[in-house]
C-alpha positions as CSV (number, residue, x, y, z in Angstrom):
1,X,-83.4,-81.8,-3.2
2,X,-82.8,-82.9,-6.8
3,X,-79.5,-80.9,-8.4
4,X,-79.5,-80.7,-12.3
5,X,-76.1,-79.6,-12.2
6,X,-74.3,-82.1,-9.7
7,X,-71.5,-80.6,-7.5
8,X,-71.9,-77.1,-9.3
9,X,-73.6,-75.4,-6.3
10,X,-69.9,-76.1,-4.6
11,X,-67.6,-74.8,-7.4
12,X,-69.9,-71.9,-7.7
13,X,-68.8,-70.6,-5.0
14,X,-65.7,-71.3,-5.2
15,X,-65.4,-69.5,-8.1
16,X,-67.1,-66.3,-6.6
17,X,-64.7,-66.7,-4.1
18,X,-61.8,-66.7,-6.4
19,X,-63.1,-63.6,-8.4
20,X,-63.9,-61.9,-5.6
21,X,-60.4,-62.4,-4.4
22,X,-58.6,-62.3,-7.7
23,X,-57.0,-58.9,-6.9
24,X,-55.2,-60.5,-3.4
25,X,-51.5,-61.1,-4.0
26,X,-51.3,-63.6,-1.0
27,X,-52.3,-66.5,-3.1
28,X,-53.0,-68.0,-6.4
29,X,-56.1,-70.3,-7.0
30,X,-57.6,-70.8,-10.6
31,X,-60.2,-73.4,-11.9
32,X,-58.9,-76.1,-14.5
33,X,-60.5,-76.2,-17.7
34,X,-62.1,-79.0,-19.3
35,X,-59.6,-80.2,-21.8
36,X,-61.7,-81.3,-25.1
37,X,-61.8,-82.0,-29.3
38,X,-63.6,-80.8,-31.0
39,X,-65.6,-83.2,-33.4
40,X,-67.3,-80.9,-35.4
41,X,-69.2,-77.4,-36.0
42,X,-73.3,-77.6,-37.5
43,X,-74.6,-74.5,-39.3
44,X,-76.0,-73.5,-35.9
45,X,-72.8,-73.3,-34.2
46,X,-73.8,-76.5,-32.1
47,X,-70.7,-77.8,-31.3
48,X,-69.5,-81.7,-30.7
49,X,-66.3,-82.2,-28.7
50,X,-65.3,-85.0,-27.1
51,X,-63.3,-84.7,-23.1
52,X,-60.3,-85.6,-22.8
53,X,-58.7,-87.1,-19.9
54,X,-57.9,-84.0,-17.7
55,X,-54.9,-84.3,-15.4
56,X,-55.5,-81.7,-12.7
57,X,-58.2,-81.7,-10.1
58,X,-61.2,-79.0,-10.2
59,X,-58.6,-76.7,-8.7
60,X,-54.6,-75.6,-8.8
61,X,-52.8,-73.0,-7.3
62,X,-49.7,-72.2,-4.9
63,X,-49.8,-70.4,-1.6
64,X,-46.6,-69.5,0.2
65,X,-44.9,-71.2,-2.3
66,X,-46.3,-74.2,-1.7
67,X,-48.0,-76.0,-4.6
68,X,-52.1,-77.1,-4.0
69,X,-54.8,-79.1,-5.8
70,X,-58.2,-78.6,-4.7
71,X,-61.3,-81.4,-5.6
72,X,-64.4,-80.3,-5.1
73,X,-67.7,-82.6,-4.5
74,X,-70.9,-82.8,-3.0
75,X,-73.5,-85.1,-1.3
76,X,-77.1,-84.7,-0.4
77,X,-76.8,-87.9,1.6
78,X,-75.7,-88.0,5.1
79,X,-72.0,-89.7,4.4
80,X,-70.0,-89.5,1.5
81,X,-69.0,-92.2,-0.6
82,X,-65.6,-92.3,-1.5
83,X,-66.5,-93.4,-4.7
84,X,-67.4,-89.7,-6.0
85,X,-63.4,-89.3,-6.3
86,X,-62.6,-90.7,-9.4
87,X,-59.4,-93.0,-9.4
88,X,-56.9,-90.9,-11.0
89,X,-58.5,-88.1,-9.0
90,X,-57.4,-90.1,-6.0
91,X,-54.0,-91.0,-7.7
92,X,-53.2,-87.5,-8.8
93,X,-54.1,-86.2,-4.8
94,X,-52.1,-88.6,-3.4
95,X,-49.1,-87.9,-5.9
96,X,-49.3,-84.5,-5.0
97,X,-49.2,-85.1,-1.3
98,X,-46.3,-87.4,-1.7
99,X,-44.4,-84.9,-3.3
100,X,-45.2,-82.3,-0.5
101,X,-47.3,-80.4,-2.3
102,X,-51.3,-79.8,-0.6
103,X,-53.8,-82.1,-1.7
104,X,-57.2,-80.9,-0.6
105,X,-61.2,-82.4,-1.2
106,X,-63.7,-79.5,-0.8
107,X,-66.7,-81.4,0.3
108,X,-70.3,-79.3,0.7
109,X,-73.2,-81.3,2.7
110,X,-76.4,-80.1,1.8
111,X,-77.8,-81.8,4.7
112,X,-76.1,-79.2,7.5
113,X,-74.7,-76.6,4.5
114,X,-71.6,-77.2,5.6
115,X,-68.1,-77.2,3.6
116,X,-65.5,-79.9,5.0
117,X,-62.0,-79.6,3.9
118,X,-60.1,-82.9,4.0
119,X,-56.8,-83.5,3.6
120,X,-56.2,-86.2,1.3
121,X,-53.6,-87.6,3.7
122,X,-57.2,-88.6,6.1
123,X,-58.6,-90.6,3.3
124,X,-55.6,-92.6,2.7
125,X,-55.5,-94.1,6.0
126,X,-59.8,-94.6,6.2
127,X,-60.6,-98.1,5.6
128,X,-64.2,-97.6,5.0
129,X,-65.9,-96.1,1.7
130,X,-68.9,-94.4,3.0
131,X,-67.8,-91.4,5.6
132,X,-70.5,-90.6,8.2
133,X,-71.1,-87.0,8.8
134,X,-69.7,-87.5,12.0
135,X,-66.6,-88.1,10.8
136,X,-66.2,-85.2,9.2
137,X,-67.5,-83.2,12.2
138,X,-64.8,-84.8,14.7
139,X,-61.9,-85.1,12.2
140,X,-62.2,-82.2,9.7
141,X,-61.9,-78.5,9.3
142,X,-65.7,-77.2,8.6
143,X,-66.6,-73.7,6.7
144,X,-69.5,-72.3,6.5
145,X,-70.5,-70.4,3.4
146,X,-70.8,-66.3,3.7
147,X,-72.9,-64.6,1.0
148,X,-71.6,-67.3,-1.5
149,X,-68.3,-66.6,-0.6
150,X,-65.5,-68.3,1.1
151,X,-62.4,-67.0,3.0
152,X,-60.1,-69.4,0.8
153,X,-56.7,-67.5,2.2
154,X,-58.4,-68.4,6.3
155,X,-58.6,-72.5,4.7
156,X,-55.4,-72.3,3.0
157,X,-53.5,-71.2,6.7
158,X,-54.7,-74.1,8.4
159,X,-53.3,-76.5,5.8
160,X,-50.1,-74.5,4.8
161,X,-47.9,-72.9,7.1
């Protein structure tokens, strides 16, 4: 399966998730935006902007007062390539962790369906760059997707205590 939209299938239910939840007290999850310039405006309202660097993973938040970053990605294949986490993506987790904060990689499989949530703390100590399905299935906590939906507060308790 051929995605237009790389790794939006993931964050797309993510954000359901967080809507759907937005009224729940017990945590506090938001999407980052996209920080950009704009270049210019055209008489059609076509805009050019360039990104900017952006700081923050896909995801921040803070549950039970402790502060989280979620990065979220996808693979069709049947490993992941730790090469789809960007170096300062990488940087920023691992800062984040060092600091005892939560520094978590969302990672959906199309190949099974199913969402692994990795701590960053397992890739740090991997000395491989292309993570077998296996691994994840022995060493990491799997989710399957309900309706669209995920129970972010039931993943957030098995990371934050």
């Amino acid at each position: 399966m051929i995605l237009n939209n790389r790794g939006m299938f993931l964050e797309s239910v993510i954000n359901n998730s967080i809507e759907n939840n937005k009224d729940n007290n017990n945590y506090l999850l938001a999407k980052t935006s996209v920080t950009n310039k704009i270049i210019s405006i055209d008489t059609d309202n076509f805009v050019k902007a360039k990104l900017l660097k952006n700081d923050f993973c896909d995801y921040i938040g803070v549950y039970k007062g402790t502060y989280l970053e979620i990065e979220a990605k996808e693979t069709e294949l049947e490993y992941f390539n730790l090469s789809n986490i960007k170096k300062h993506q990488f940087k920023k987790l691992t800062n984040v962790s060092k600091h005892n904060g939560v520094a978590l990689i969302f990672i959906y499989f199309h190949e099974n369906e199913n969402i692994y949530v990795v701590d960053i703390k397992q890739f740090i100590e991997l000395n491989i760059r292309k993570i077998p399905l296996e691994w994840f299935n022995e060493n990491c906590y799997s989710v399957k997707i309900d309706n669209l939906f995920l129970d972010l507060e039931l993943i957030l308790k098995k990371f934050i205590t």
